[in-house]
N, CA, C and O atoms as a GROMACS GRO file, in nm:
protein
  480
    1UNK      N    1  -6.300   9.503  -9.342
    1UNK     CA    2  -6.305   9.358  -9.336
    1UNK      C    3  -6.450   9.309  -9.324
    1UNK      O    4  -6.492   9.209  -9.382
    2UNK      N    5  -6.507   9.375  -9.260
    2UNK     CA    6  -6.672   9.356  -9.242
    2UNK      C    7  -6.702   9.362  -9.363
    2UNK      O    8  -6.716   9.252  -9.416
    3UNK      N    9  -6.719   9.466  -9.439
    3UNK     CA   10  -6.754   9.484  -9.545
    3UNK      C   11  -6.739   9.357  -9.702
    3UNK      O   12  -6.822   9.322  -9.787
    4UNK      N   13  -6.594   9.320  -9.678
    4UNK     CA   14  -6.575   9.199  -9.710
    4UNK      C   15  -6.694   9.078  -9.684
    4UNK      O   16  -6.772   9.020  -9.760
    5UNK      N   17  -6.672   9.070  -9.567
    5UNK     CA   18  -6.765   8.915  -9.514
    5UNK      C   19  -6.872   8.945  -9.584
    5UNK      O   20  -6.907   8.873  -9.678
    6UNK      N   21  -6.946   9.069  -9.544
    6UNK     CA   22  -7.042   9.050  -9.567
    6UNK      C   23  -7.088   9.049  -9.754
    6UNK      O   24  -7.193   9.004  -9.800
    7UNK      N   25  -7.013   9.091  -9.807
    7UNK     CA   26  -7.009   9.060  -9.970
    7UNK      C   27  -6.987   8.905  -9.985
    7UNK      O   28  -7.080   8.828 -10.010
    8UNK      N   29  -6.894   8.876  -9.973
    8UNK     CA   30  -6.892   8.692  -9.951
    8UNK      C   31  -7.019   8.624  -9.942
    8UNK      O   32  -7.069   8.560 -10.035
    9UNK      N   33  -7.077   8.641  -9.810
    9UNK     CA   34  -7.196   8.608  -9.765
    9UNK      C   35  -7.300   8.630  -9.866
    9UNK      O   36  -7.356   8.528  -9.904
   10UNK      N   37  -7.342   8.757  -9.925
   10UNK     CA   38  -7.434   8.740  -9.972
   10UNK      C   39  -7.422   8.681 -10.125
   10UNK      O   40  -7.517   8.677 -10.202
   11UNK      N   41  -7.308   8.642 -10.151
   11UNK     CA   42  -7.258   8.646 -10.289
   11UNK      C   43  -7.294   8.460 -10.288
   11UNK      O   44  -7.321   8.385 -10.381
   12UNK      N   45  -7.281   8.438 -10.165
   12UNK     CA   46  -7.275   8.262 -10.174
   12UNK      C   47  -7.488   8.227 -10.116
   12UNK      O   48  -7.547   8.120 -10.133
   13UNK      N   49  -7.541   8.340 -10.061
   13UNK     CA   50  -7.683   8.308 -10.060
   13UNK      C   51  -7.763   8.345 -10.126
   13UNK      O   52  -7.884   8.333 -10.105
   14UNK      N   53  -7.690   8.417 -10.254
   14UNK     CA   54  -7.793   8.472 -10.331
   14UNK      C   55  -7.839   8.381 -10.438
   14UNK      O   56  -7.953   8.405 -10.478
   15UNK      N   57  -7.750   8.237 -10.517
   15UNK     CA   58  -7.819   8.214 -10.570
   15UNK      C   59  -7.966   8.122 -10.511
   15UNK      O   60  -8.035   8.051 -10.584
   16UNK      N   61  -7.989   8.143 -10.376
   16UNK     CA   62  -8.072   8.081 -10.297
   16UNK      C   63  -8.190   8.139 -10.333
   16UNK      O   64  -8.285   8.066 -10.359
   17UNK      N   65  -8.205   8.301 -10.340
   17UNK     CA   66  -8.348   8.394 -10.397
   17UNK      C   67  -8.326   8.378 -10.506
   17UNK      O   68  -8.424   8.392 -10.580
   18UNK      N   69  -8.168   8.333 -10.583
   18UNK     CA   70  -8.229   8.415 -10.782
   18UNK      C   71  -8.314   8.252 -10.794
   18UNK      O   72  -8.428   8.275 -10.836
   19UNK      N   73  -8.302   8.148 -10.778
   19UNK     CA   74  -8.388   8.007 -10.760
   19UNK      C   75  -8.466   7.997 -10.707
   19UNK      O   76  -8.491   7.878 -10.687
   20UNK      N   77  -8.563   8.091 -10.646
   20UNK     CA   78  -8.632   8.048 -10.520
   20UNK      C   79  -8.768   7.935 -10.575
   20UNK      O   80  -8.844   7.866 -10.506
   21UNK      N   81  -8.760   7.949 -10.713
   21UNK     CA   82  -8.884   7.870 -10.784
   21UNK      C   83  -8.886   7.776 -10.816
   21UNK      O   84  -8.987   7.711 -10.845
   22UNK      N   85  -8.733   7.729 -10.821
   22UNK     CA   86  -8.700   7.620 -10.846
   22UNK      C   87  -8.677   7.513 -10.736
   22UNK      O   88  -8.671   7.558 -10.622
   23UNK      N   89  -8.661   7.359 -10.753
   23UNK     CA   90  -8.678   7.256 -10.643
   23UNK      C   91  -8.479   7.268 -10.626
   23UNK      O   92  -8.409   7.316 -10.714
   24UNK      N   93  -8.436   7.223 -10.520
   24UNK     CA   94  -8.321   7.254 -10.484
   24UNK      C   95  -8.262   7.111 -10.560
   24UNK      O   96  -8.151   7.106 -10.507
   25UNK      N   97  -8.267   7.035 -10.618
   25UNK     CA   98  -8.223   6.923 -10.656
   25UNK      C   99  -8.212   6.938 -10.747
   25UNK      O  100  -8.127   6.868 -10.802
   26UNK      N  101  -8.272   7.014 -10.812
   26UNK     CA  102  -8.237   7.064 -11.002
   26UNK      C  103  -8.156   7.177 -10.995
   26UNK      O  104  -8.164   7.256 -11.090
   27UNK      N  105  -8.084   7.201 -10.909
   27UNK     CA  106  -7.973   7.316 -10.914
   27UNK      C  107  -7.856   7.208 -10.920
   27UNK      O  108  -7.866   7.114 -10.842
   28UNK      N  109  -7.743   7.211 -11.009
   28UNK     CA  110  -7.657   7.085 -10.992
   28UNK      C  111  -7.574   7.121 -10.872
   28UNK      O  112  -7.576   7.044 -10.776
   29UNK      N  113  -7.499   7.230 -10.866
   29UNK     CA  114  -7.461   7.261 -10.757
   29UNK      C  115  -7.487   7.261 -10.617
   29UNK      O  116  -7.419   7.185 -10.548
   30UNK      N  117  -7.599   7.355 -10.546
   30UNK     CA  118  -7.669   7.354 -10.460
   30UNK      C  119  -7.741   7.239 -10.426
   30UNK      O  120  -7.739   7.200 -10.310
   31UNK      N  121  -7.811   7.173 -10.521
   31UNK     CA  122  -7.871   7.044 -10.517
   31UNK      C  123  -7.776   6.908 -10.442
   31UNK      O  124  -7.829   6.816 -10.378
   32UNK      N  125  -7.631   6.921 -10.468
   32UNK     CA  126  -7.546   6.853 -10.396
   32UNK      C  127  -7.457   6.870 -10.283
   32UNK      O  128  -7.400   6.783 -10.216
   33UNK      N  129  -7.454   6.986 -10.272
   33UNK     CA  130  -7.359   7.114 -10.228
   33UNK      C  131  -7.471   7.081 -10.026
   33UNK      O  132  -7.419   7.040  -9.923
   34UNK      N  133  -7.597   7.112 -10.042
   34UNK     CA  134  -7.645   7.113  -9.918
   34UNK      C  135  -7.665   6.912  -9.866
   34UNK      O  136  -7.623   6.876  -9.756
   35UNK      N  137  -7.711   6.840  -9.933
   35UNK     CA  138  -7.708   6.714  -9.832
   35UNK      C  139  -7.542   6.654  -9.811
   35UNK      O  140  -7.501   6.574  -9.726
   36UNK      N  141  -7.463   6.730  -9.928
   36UNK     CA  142  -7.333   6.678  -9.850
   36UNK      C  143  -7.308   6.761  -9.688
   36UNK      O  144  -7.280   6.699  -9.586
   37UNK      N  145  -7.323   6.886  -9.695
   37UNK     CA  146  -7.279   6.978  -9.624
   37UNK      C  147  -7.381   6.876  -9.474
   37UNK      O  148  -7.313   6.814  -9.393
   38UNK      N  149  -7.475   6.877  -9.466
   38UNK     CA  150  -7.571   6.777  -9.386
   38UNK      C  151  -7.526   6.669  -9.346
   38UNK      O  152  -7.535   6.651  -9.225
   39UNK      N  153  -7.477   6.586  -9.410
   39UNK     CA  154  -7.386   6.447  -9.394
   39UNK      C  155  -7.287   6.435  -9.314
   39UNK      O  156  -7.274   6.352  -9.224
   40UNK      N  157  -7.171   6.571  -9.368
   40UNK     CA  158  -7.085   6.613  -9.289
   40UNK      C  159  -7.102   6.654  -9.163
   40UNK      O  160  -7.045   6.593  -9.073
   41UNK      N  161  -7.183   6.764  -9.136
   41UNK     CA  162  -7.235   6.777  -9.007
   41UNK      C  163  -7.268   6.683  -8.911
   41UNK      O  164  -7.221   6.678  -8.798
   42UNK      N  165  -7.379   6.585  -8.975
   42UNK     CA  166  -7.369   6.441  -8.890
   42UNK      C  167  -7.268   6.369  -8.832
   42UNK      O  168  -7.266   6.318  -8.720
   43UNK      N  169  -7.186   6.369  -8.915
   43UNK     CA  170  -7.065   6.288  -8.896
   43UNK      C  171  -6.972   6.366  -8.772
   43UNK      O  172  -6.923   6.309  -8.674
   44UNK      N  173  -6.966   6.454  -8.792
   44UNK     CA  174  -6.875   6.557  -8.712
   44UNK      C  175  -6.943   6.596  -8.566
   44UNK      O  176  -6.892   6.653  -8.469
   45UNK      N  177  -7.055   6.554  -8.583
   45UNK     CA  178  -7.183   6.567  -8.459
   45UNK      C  179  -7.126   6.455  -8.353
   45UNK      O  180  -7.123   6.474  -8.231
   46UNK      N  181  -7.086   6.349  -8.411
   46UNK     CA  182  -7.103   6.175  -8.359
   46UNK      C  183  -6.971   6.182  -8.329
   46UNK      O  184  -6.936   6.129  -8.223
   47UNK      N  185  -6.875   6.243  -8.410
   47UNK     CA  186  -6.718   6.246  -8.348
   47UNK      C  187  -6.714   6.331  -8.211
   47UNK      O  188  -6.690   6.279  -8.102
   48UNK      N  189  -6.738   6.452  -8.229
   48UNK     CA  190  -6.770   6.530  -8.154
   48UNK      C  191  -6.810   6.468  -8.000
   48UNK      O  192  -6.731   6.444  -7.908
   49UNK      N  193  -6.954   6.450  -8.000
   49UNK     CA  194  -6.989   6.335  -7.877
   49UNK      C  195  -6.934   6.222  -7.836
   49UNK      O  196  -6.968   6.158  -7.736
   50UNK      N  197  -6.839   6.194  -7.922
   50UNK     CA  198  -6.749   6.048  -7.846
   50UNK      C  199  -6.646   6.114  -7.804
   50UNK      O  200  -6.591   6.060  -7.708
   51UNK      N  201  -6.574   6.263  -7.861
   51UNK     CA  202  -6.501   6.296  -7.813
   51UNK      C  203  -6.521   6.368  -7.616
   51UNK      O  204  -6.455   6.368  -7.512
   52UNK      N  205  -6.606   6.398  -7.648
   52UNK     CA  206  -6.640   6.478  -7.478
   52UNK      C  207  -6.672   6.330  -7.417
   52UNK      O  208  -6.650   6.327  -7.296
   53UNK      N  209  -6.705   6.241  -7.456
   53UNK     CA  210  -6.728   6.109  -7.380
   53UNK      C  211  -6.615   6.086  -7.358
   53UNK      O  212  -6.589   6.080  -7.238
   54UNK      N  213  -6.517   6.065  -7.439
   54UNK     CA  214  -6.373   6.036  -7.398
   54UNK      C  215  -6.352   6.089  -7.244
   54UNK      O  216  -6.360   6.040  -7.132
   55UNK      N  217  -6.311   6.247  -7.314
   55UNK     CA  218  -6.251   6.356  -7.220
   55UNK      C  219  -6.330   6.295  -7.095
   55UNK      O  220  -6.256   6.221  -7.030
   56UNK      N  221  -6.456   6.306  -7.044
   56UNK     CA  222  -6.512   6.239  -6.918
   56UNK      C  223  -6.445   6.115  -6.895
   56UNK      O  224  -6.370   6.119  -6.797
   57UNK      N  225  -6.449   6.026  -6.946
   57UNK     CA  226  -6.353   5.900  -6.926
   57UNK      C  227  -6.244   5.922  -6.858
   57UNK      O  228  -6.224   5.851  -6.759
   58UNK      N  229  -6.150   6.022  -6.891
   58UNK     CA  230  -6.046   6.051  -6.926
   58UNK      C  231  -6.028   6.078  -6.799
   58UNK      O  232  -5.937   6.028  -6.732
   59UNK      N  233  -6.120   6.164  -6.754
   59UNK     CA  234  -6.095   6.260  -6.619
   59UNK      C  235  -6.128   6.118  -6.473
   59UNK      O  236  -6.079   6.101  -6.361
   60UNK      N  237  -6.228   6.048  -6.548
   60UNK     CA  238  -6.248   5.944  -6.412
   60UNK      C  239  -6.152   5.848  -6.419
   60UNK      O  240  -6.160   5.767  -6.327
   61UNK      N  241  -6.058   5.829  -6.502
   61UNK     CA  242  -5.932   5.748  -6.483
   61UNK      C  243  -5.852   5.842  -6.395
   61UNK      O  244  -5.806   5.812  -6.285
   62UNK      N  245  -5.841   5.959  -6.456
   62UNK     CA  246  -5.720   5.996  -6.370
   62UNK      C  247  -5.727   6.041  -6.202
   62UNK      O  248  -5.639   6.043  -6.117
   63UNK      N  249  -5.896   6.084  -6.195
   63UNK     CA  250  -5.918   6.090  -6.057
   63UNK      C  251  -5.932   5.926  -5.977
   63UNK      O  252  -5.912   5.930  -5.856
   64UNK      N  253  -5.947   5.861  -6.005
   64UNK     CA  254  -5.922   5.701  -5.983
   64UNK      C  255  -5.798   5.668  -5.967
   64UNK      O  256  -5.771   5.628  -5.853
   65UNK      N  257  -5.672   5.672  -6.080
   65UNK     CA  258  -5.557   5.649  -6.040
   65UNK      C  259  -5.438   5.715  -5.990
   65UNK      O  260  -5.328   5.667  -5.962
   66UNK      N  261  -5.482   5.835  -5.984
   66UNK     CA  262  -5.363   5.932  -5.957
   66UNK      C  263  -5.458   6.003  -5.827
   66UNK      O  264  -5.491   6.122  -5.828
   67UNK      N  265  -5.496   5.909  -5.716
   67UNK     CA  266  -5.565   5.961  -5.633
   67UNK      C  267  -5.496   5.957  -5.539
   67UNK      O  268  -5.577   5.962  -5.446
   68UNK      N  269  -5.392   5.951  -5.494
   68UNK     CA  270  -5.279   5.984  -5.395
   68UNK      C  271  -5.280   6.123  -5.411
   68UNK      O  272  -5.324   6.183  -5.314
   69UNK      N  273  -5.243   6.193  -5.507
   69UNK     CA  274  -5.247   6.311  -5.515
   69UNK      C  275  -5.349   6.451  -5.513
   69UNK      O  276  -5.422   6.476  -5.609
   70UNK      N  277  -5.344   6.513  -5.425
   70UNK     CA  278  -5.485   6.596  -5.441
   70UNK      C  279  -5.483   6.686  -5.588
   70UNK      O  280  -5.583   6.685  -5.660
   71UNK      N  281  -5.393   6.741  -5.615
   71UNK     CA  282  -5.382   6.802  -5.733
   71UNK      C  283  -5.408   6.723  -5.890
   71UNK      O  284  -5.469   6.761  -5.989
   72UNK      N  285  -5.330   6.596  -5.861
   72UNK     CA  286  -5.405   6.501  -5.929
   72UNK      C  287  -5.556   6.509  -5.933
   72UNK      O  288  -5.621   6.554  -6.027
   73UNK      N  289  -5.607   6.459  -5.816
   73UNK     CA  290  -5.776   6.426  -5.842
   73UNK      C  291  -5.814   6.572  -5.848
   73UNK      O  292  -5.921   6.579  -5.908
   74UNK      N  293  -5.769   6.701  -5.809
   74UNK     CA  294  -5.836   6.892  -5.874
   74UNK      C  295  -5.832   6.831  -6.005
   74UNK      O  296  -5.943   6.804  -6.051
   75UNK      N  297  -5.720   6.798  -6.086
   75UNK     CA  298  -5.762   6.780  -6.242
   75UNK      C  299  -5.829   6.697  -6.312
   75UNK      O  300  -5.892   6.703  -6.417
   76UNK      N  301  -5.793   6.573  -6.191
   76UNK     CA  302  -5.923   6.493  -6.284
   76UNK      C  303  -6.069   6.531  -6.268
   76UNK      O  304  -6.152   6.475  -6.338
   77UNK      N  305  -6.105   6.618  -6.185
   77UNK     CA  306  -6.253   6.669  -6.103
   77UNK      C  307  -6.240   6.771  -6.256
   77UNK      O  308  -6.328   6.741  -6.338
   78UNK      N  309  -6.198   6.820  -6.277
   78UNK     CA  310  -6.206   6.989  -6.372
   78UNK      C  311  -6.231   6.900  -6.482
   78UNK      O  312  -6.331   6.903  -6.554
   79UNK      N  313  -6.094   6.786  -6.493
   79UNK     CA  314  -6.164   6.731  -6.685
   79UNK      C  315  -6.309   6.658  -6.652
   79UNK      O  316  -6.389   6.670  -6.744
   80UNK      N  317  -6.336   6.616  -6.589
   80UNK     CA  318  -6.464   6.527  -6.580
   80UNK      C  319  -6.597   6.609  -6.564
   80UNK      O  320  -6.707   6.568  -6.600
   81UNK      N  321  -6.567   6.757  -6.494
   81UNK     CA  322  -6.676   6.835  -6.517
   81UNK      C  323  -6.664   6.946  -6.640
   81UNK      O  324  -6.751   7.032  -6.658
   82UNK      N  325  -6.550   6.934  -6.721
   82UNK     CA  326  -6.586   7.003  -6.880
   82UNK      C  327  -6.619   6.900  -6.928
   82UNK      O  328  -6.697   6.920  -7.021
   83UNK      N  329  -6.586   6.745  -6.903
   83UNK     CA  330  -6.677   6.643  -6.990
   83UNK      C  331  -6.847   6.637  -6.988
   83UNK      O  332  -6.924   6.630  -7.083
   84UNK      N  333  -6.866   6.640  -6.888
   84UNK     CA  334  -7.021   6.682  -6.845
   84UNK      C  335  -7.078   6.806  -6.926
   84UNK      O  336  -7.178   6.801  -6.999
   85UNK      N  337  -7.022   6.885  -6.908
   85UNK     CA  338  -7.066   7.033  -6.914
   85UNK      C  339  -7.070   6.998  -7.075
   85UNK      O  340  -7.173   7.032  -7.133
   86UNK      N  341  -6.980   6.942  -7.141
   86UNK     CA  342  -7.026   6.912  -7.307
   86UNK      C  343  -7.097   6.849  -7.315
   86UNK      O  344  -7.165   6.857  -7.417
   87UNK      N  345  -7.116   6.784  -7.255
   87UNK     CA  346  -7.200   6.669  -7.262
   87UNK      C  347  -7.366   6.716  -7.271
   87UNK      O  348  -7.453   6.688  -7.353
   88UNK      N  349  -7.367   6.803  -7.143
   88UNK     CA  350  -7.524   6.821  -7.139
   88UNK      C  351  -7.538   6.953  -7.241
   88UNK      O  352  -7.650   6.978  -7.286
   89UNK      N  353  -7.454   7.016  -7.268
   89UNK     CA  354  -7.460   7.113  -7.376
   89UNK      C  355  -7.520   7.062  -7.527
   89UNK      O  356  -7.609   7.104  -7.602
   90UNK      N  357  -7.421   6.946  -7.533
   90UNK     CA  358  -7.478   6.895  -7.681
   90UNK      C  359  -7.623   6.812  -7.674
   90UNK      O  360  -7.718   6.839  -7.746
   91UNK      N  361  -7.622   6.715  -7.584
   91UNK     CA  362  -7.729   6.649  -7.562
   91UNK      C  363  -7.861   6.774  -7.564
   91UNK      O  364  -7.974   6.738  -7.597
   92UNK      N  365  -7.838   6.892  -7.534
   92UNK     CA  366  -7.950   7.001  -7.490
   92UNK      C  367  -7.993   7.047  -7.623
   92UNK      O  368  -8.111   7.038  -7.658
   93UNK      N  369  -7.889   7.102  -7.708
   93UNK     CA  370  -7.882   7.116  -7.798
   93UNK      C  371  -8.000   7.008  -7.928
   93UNK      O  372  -8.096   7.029  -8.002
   94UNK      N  373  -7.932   6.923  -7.896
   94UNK     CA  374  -7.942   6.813  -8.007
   94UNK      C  375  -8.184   6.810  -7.956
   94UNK      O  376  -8.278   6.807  -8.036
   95UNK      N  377  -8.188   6.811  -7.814
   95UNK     CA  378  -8.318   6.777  -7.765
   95UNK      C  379  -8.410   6.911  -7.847
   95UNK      O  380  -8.517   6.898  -7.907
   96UNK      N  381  -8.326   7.048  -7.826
   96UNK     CA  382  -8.357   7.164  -7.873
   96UNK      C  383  -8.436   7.143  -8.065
   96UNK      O  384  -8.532   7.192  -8.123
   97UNK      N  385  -8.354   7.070  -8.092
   97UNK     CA  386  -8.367   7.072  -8.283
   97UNK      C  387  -8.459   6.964  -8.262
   97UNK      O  388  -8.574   6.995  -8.292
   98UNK      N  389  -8.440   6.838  -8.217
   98UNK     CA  390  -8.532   6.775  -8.280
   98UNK      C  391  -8.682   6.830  -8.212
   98UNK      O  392  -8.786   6.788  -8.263
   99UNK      N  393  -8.687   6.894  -8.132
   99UNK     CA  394  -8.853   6.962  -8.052
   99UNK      C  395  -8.885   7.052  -8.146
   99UNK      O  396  -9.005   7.065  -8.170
  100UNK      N  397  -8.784   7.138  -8.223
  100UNK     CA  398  -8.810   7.232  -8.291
  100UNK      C  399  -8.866   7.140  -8.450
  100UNK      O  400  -8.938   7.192  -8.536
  101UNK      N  401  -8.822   7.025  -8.455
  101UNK     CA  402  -8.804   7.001  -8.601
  101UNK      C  403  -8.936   6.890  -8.626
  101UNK      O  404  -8.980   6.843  -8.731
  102UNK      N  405  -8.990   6.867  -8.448
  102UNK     CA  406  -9.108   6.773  -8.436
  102UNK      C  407  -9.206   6.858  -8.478
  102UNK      O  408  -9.275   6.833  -8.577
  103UNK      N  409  -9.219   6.965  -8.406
  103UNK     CA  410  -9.332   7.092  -8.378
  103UNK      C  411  -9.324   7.142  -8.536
  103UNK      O  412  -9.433   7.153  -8.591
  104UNK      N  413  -9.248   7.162  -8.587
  104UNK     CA  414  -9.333   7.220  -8.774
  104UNK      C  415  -9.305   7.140  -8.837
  104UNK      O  416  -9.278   7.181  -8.950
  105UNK      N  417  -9.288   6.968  -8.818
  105UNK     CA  418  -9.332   6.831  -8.911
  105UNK      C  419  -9.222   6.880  -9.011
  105UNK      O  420  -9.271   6.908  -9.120
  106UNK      N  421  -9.108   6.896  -9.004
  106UNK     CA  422  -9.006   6.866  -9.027
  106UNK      C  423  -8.968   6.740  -9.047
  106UNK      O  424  -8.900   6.683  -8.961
  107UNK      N  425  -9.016   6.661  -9.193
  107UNK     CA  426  -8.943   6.534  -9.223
  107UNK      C  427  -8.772   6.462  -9.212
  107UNK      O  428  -8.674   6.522  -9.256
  108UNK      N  429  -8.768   6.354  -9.158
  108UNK     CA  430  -8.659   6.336  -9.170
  108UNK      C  431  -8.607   6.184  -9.294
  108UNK      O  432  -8.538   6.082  -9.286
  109UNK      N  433  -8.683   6.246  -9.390
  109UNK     CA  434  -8.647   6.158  -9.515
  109UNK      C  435  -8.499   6.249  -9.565
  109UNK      O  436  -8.463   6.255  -9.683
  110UNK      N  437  -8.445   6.298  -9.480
  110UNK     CA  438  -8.332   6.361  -9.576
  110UNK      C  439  -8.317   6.436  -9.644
  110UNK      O  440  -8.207   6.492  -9.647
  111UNK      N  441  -8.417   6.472  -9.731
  111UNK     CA  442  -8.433   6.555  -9.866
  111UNK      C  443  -8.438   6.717  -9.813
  111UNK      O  444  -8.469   6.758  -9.701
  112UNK      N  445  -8.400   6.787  -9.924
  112UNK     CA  446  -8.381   6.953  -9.838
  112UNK      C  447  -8.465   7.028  -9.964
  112UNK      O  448  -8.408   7.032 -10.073
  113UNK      N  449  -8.584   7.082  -9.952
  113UNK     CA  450  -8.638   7.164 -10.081
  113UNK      C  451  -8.645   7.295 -10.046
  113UNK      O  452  -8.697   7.336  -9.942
  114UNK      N  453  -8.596   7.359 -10.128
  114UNK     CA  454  -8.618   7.491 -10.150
  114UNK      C  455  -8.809   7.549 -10.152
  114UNK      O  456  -8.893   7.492 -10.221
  115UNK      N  457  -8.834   7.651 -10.075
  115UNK     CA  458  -8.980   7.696 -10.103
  115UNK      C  459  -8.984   7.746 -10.229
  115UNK      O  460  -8.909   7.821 -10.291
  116UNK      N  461  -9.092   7.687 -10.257
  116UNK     CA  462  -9.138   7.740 -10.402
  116UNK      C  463  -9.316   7.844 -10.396
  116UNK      O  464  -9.387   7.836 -10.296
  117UNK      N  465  -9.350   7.913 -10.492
  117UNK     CA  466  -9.463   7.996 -10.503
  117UNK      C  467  -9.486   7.904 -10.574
  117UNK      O  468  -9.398   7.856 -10.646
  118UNK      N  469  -9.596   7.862 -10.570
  118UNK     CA  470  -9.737   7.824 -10.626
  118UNK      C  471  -9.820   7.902 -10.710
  118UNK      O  472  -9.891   7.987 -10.656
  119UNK      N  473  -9.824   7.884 -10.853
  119UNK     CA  474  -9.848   7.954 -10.941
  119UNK      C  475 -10.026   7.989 -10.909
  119UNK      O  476 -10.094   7.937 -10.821
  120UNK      N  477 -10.066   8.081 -10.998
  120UNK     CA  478 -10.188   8.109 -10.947
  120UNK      C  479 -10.303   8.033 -11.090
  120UNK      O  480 -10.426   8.039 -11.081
   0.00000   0.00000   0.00000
């Protein structure tokens, strides 16, 4: 099965080296294939974070209204600290890329180019 993946894998990054000379936007495929894949990610980034915002919500309602009960407020304490715990995970995350993406001037015009050699 390994053996599998890993044929897959290289079968879907290779036309990444047989192009490497070329600008990634003149590949019709690849050229569209990566800022969708980017887009998506965004999008799924922003769902994602409203979702653990929820879940925290979620947990301070129920430790708020179902506070007669101690077992009640144990669960609302547990959802409100996996809401956190995503919370500062992604937020860490997210601080992680853009420090990384400040520090080697990493544009954020969107555009994704393939390295090219520079003819001599």
């Amino acid at each position: 099965m390994k053996k599998v993946c890993i044929l897959i894998t290289l079968a879907l990054i290779s036309p990444v080296f047989v192009f490497a000379q070329n600008d990634a936007r003149d590949l019709p495929l690849l050229g569209t294939l990566i800022p969708q894949f980017g887009n998506l990610v965004g999008k799924l980034t922003t769902i994602v974070f409203a979702v653990a915002l929820l879940v925290f919500f979620w947990g301070v309602a129920k430790y708020i209204f179902l506070s007669g009960s101690e077992e009640a407020k144990a669960r609302g304490k547990r959802i409100m600290t996996g809401g956190i715990i995503a919370l500062f995970i992604m937020v860490s995350i997210w601080g992680i890329v853009e420090f990384i993406r400040k520090d080697f001037g990493i544009s954020d015009d969107k555009t994704i180019g393939v390295p090219r050699v520079k003819p001599q």
